[in-house]
N, C-alpha and C positions, 0 to 999 in steps of 0.2 A: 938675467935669465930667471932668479928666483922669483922675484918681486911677475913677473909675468906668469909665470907657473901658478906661483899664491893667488894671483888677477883671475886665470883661469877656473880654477879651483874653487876660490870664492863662488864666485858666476853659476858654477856648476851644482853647488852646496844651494847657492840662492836657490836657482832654476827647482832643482829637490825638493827643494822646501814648500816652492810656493804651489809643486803639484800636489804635493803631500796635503795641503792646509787646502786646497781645492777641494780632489778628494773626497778629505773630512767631511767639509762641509755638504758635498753632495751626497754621502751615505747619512748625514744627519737627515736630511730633508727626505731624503730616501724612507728612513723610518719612520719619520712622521705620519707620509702619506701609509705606507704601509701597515702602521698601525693601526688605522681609521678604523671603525666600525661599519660596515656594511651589510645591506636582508644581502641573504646568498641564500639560494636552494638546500637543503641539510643533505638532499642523498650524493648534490653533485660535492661532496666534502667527503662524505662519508665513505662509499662506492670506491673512488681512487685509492684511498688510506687500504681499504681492507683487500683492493687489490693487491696494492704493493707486499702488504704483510702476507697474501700469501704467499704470492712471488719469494718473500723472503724465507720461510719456513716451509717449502712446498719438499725439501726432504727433511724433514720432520717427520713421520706418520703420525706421531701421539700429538700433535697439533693441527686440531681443528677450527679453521677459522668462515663463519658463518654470519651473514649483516642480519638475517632478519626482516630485511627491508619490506613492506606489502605495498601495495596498490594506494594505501591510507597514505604512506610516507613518501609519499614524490609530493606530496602538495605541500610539506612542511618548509616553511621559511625561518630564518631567524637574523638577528640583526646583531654579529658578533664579527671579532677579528678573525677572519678566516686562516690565517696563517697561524693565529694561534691555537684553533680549533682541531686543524690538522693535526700541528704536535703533540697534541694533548691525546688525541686518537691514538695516532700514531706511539706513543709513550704509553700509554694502556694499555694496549695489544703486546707491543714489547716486555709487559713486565706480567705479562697474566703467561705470554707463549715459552720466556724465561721459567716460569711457577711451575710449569705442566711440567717443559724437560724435567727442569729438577727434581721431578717427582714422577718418572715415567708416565705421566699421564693418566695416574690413575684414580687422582681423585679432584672427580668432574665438579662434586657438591662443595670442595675450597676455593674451585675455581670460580665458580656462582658465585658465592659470598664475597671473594676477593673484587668479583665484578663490583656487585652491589654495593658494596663499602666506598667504592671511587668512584658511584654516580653523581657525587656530593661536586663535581664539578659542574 
C-alpha cells in the first residue's frame, strides 16, 4: 500500500513539475515577445495612463492632473516598448501626485522642476 501511495505521489510531484517547467517556459517566451520594440501612436500610450491617474487621485483636490495633448501630438509616433512606457508614465505621475499631497499642493513651481528633472527619460 505504501510503495503505491509513494507511485502515486511521485506521478503527481512529476505531473507538478512538468506543468511548472512548462509554464516557465511560456512566460519566458512571453517576455520576449513583450519586450519587443514597436512605432505605437504616443497619445494612444499616453491618454489611457493619465486617465487611469485620474481615476486614481480624482479625491484628491490639490491634485491636478492635465496631458497637454494638442492637435500637433496625435501624429507623434515612436518606436519603444510600450509596456514599458506606460510604467514609466504611469511611475511619474505617481510620484509628482505623491509630492503635491505631501505638500498640500502648494507648491506648483517644485512640481515643474520635479517634472523637468525626470524628462531625462
Amino acid at each position: 500500500m505504501r510503495l503505491l501511495i509513494r507511485g502515486a505521489v511521485q506521478r503527481i510531484d512529476d505531473i507538478a513539475n512538468d506543468l511548472a517547467s512548462k509554464k516557465k517556459k511560456e512566460e519566458e517566451k512571453n517576455i520576449e515577445t513583450h519586450d519587443q520594440r514597436t512605432i505605437v501612436l504616443l497619445s494612444s500610450i499616453i491618454e489611457p495612463v493619465i486617465s487611469e491617474k485620474r481615476i486614481e487621485y480624482r479625491n484628491k483636490p490639490d491634485v491636478f492632473i492635465e496631458s497637454n495633448l494638442d492637435a500637433s501630438s496625435y501624429g507623434l509616433f515612436a518606436h519603444v516598448v510600450s509596456r514599458e512606457l506606460k510604467r514609466m508614465i504611469s511611475n511619474l505621475i505617481a510620484h509628482i501626485g505623491g509630492y503635491t499631497t505631501e505638500n498640500n499642493g502648494t507648491d506648483e513651481t517644485r512640481t515643474r522642476d520635479l517634472l523637468r528633472d525626470r524628462q531625462a527619460f
